[in-house]
DRENDO-1510 file (C-alpha; in Angstrom, 1 decimal, always signed):
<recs>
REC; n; res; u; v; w
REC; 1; UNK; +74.4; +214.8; +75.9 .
REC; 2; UNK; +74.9; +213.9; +72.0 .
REC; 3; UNK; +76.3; +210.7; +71.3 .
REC; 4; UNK; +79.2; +212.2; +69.7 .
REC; 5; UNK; +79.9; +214.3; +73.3 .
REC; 6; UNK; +79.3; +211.5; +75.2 .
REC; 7; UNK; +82.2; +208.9; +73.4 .
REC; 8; UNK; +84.5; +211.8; +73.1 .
REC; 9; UNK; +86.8; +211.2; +75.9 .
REC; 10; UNK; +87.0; +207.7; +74.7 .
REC; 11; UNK; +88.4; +208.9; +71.6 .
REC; 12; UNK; +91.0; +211.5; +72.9 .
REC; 13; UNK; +94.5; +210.4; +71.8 .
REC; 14; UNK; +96.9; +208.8; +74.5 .
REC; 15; UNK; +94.3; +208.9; +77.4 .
REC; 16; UNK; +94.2; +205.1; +79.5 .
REC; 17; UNK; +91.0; +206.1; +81.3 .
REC; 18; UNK; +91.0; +202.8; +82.9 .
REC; 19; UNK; +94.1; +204.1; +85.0 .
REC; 20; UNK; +91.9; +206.6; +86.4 .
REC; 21; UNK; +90.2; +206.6; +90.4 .
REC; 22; UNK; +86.2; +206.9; +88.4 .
REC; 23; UNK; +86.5; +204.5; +86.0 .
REC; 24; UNK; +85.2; +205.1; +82.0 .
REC; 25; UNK; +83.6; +208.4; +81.5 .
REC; 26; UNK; +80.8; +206.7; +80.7 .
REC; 27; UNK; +80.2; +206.5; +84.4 .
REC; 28; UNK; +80.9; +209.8; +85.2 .
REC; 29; UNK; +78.2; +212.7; +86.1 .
REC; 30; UNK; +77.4; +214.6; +82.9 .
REC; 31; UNK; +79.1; +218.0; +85.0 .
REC; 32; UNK; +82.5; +216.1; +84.9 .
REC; 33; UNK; +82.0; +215.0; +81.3 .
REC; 34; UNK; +81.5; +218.1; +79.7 .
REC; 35; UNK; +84.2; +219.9; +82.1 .
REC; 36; UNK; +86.7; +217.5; +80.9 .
REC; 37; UNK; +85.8; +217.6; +77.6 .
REC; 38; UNK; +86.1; +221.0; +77.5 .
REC; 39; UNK; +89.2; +221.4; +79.2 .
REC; 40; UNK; +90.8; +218.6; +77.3 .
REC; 41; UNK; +89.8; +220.3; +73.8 .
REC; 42; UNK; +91.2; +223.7; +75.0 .
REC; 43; UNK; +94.6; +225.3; +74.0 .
REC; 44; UNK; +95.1; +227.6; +77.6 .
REC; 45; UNK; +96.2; +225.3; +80.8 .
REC; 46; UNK; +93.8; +224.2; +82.8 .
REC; 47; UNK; +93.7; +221.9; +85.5 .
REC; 48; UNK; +90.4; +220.5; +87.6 .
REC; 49; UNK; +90.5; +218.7; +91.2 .
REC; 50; UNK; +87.1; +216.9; +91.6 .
REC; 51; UNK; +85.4; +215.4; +94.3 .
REC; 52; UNK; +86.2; +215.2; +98.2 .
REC; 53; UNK; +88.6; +212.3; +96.9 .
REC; 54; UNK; +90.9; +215.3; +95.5 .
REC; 55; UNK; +91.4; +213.6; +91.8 .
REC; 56; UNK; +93.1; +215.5; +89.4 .
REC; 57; UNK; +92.6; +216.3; +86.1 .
REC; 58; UNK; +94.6; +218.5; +83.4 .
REC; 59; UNK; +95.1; +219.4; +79.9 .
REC; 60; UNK; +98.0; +218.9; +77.9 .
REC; 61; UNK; +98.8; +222.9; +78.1 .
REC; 62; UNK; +98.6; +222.5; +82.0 .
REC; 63; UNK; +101.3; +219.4; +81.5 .
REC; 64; UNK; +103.6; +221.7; +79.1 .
REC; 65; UNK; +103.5; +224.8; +81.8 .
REC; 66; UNK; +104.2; +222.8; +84.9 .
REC; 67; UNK; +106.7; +220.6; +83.6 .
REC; 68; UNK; +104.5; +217.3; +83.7 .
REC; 69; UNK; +105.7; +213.9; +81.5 .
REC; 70; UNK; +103.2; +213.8; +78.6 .
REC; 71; UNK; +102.4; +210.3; +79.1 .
REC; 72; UNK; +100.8; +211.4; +82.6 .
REC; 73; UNK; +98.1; +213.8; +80.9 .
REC; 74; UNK; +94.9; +214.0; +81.4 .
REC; 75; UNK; +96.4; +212.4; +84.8 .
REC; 76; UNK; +93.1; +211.3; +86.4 .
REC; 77; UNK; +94.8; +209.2; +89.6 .
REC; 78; UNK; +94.3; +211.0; +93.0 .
REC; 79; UNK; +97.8; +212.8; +93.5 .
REC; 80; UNK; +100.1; +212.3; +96.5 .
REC; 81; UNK; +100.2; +215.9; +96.9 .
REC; 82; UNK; +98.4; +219.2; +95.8 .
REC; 83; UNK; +99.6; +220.5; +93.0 .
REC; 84; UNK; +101.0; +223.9; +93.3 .
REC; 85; UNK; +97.8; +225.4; +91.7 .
REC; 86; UNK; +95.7; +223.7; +94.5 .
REC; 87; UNK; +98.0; +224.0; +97.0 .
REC; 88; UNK; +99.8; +227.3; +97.4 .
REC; 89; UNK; +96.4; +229.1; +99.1 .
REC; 90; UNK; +94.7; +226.9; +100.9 .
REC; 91; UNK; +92.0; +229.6; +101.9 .
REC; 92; UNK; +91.2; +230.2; +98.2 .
REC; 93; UNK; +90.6; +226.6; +97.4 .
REC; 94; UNK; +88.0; +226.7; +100.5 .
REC; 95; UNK; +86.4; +229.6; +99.2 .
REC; 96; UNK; +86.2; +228.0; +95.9 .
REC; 97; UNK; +84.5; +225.0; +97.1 .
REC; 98; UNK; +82.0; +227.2; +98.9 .
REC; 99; UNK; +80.5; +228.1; +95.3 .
REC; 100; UNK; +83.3; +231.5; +94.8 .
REC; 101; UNK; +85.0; +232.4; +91.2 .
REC; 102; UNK; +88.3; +233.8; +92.4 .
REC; 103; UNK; +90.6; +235.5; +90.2 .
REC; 104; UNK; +94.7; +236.3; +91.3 .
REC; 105; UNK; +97.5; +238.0; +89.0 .
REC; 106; UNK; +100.9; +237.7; +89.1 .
REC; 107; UNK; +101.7; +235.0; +92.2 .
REC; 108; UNK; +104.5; +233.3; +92.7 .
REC; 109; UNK; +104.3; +229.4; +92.2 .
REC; 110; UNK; +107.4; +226.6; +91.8 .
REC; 111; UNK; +107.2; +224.6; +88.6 .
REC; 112; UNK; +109.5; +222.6; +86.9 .
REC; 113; UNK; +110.5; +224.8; +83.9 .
REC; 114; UNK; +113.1; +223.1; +81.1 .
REC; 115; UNK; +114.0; +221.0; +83.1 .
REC; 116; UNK; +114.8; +223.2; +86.1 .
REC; 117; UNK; +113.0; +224.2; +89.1 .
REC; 118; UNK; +111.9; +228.0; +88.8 .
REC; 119; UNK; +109.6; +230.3; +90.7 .
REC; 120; UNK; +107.0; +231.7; +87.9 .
REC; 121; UNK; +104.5; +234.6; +88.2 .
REC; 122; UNK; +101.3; +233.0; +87.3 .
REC; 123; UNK; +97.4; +234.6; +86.7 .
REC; 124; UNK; +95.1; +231.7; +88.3 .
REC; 125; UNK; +91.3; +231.7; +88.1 .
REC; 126; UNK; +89.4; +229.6; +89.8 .
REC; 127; UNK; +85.8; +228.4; +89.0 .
REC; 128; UNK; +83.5; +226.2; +90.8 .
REC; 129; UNK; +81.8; +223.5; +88.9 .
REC; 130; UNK; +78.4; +222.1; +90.0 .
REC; 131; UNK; +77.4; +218.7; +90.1 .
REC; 132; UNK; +74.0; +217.4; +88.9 .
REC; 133; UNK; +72.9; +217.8; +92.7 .
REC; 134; UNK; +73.5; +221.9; +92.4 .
REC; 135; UNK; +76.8; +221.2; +95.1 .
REC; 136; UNK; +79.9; +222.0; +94.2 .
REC; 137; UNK; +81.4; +218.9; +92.5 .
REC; 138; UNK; +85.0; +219.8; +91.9 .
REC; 139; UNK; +87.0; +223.2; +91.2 .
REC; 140; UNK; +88.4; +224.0; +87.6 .
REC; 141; UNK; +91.7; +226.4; +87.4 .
REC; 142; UNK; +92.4; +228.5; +84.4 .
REC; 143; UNK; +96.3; +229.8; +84.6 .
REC; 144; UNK; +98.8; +231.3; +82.3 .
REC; 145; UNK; +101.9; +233.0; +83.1 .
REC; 146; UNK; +101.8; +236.5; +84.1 .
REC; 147; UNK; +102.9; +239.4; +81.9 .
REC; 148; UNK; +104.4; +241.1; +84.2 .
REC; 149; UNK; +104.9; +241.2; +88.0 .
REC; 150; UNK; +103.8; +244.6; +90.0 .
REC; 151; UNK; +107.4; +245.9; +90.5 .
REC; 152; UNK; +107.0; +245.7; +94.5 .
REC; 153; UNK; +106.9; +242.0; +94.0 .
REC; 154; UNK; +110.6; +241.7; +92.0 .
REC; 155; UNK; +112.2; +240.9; +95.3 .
REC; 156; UNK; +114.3; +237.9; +94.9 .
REC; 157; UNK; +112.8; +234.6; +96.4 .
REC; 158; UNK; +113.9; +233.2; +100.1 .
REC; 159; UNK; +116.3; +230.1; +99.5 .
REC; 160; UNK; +113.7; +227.4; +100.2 .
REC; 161; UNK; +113.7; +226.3; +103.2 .
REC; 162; UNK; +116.1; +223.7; +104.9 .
REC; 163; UNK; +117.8; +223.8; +101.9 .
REC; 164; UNK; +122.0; +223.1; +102.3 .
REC; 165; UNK; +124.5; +222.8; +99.9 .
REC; 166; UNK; +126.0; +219.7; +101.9 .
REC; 167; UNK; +124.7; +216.2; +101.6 .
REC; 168; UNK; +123.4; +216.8; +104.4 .
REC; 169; UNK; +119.9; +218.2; +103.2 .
REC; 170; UNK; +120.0; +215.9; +100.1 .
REC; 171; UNK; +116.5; +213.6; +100.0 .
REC; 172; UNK; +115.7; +210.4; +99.2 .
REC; 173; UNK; +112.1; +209.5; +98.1 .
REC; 174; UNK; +110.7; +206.1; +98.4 .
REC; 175; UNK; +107.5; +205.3; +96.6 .
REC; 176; UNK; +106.8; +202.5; +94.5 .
REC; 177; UNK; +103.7; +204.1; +92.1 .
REC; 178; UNK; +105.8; +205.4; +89.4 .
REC; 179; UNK; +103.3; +208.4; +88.7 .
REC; 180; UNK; +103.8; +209.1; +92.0 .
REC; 181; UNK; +107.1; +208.9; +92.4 .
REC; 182; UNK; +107.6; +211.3; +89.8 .
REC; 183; UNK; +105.7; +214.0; +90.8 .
REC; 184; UNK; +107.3; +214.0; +94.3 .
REC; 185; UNK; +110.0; +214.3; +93.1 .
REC; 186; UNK; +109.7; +217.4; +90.7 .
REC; 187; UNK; +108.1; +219.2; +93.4 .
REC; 188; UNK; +111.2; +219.0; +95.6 .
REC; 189; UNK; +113.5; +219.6; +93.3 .
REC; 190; UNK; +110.9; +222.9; +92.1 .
REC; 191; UNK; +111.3; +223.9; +95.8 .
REC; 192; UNK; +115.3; +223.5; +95.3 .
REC; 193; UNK; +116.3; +220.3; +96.9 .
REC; 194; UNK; +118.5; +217.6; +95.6 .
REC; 195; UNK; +116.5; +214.0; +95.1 .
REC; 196; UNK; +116.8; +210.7; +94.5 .
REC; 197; UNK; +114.3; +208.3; +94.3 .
REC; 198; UNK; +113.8; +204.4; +94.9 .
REC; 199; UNK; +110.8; +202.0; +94.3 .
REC; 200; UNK; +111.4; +200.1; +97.1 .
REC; 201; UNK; +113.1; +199.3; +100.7 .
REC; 202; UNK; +115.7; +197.7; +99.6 .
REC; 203; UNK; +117.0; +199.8; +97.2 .
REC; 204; UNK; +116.5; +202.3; +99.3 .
REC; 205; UNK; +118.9; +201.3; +102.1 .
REC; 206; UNK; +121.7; +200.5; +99.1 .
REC; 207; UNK; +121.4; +204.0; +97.9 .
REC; 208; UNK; +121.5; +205.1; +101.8 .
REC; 209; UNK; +125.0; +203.5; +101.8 .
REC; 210; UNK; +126.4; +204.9; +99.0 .
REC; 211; UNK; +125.8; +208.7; +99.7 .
REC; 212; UNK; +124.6; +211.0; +102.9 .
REC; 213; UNK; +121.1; +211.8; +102.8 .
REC; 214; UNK; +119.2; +214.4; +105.2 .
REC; 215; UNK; +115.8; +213.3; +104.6 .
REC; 216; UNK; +114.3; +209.3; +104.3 .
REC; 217; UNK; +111.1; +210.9; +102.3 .
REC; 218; UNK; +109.1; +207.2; +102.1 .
REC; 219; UNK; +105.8; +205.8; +101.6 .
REC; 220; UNK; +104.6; +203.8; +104.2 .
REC; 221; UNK; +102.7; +201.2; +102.1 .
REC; 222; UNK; +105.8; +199.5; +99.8 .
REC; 223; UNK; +106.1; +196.1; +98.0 .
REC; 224; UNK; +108.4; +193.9; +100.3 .
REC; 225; UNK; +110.0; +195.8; +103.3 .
REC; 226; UNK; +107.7; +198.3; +104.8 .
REC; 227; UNK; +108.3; +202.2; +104.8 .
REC; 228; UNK; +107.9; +201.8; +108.3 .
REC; 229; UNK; +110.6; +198.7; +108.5 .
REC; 230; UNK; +112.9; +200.5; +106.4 .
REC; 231; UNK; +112.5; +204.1; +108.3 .
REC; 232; UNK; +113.4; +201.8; +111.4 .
REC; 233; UNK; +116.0; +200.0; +109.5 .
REC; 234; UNK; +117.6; +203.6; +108.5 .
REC; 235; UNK; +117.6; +205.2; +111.5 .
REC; 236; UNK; +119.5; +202.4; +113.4 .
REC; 237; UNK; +122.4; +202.8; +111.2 .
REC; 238; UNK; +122.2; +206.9; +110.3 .
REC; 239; UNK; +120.7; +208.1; +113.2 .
REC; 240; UNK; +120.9; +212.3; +112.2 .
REC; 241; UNK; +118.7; +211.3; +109.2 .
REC; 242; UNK; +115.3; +212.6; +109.3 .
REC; 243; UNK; +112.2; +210.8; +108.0 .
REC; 244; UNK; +108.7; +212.4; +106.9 .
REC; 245; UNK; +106.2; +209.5; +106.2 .
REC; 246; UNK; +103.2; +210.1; +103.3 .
REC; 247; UNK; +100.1; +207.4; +103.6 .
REC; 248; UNK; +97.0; +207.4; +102.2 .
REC; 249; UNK; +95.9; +205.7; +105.0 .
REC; 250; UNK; +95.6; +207.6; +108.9 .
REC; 251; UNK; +98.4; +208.0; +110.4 .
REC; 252; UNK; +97.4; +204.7; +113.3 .
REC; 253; UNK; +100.7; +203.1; +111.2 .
REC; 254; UNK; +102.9; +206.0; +112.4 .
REC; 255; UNK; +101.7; +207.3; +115.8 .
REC; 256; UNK; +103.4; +205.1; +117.7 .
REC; 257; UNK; +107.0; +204.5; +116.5 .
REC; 258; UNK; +110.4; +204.0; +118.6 .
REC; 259; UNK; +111.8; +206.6; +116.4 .
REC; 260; UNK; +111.2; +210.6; +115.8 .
REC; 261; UNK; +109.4; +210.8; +112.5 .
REC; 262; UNK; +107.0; +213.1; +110.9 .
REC; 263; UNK; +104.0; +212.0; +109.2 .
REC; 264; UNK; +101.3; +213.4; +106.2 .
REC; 265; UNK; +98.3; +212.0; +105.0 .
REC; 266; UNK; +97.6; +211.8; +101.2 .
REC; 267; UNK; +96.8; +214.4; +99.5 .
REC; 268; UNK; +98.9; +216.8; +101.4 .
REC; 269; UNK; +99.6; +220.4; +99.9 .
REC; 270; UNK; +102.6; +222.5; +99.4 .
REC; 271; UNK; +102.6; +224.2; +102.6 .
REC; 272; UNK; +102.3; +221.2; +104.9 .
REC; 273; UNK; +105.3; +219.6; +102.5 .
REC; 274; UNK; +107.0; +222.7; +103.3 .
REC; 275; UNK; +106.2; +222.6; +106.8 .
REC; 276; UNK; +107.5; +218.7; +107.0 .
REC; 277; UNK; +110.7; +219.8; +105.5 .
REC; 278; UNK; +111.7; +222.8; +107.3 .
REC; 279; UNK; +110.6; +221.3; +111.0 .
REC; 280; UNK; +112.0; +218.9; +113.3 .
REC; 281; UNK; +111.1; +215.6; +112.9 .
REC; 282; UNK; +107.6; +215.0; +115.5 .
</recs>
């Protein structure tokens, strides 16, 4: 690698690579270098998940199709959840890993479109990128919305599920990583729920008295009051409210609880978020 290839990323416009889980890309493996380069430099969306971390990676085209706050690009932090284009087929992504280019037209992913959720028909391919070692390092995702939909596939889309139009399925997200937070939050509301979000405990048991919420959707590492304190705290006073914990820890913090909860470990994908909001509590 050229000098010039190699300070690049340094010199990219409005990227903090400090934030990020690997540190300057100085450190990197040449393979992530010049697939981040290249995906940053490129005009089609792209997004890359590297490493058995999970950490994320995306282009500004990526952040402009699904919705994402610029100020999050090239977004480098390990994500509380899959994104949809990771997420939505989990089988694929296996295969992928295994060392397979996969190519799909026209399926149906949520995204935050102009500032609403929508369903959109997306062409995603898939391509495995090796590490200096010959393994598969991470897998790189080339999408772009789909011309048009095979006409058997027009049927209009399920209501998502436990979705209500009472207060009674409204969520309340606790998560004190902004970044995190944020992203969490679109997703639901992609998948059609109503959200609100607090950074910590305390706020969140404020906001719990001022409006009915379904689902306590908390963290269980917070600043102050624990998710685990305020889930307790929660339940004692709104019994019918449900709580689904996310860690990025095991789950030893929420095995053994005097209260029905349902936990995920970080990253989780879409279909075990959908899973965790359409089932009873565990």
């Amino acid at each position: 690698m050229t000098q010039q290839q190699s300070t690049s990323l340094h010199t990219l416009p409005a990227v903090d690579w400090s934030r990020g889980a690997l540190g300057a890309p100085a450190q990197w493996p040449h393979s992530l270098r010049l697939t981040v380069d290249i995906m940053l430099n490129c005009p089609l969306p792209m997004a890359l998940e590297w490493g058995p971390e999970q950490i994320l990676f995306y282009n500004h085209a990526y952040a402009a199709l699904a919705g994402l706050r610029p100020d999050t690009v090239p977004g480098c932090r390990v994500p509380p959840m899959q994104p949809p284009v990771f997420g939505w087929n989990r089988a694929a992504l296996a295969s992928a890993w295994d060392g397979a280019a996969l190519a799909f037209s026209a399926e149906q992913l949520p995204l935050w479109r102009q500032g609403s959720p929508a369903t959109q028909w997306l062409d995603l391919h898939y391509t495995p990128v090796r590490d200096e070692s010959g393994a598969v390092g991470g897998v790189l995702c080339a999408l772009r919305l789909a011309e048009a939909p095979p006409p058997a596939r027009f049927a209009a889309p399920a209501s998502p599920a436990g979705q209500a139009d009472d207060g009674g399925r409204r969520i309340l997200v606790v998560e004190d990583n902004a970044d995190a937070r944020y992203l969490v939050c679109e997703m639901l509301r992609a998948l059609g729920h109503e959200v609100d979000a607090a950074a910590d405990g305390e706020d969140a048991l404020a906001m719990l008295a001022q409006r009915p919420y379904g689902i306590l959707f908390s963290d269980v590492s917070l600043p102050g009051m624990s998710g685990v304190e305020l889930a307790r705290a929660a339940h004692g006073r709104y019994p019918d409210l449900r709580v689904i914990f996310a860690s990025g820890y095991s789950n030893a913090l929420t095995s053994h609880l005097d209260f029905p909860a349902t936990a995920m470990q970080k990253p989780y994908d879409l279909e075990q978020l959908q899973r965790a909001l359409a089932g009873p509590a565990a």
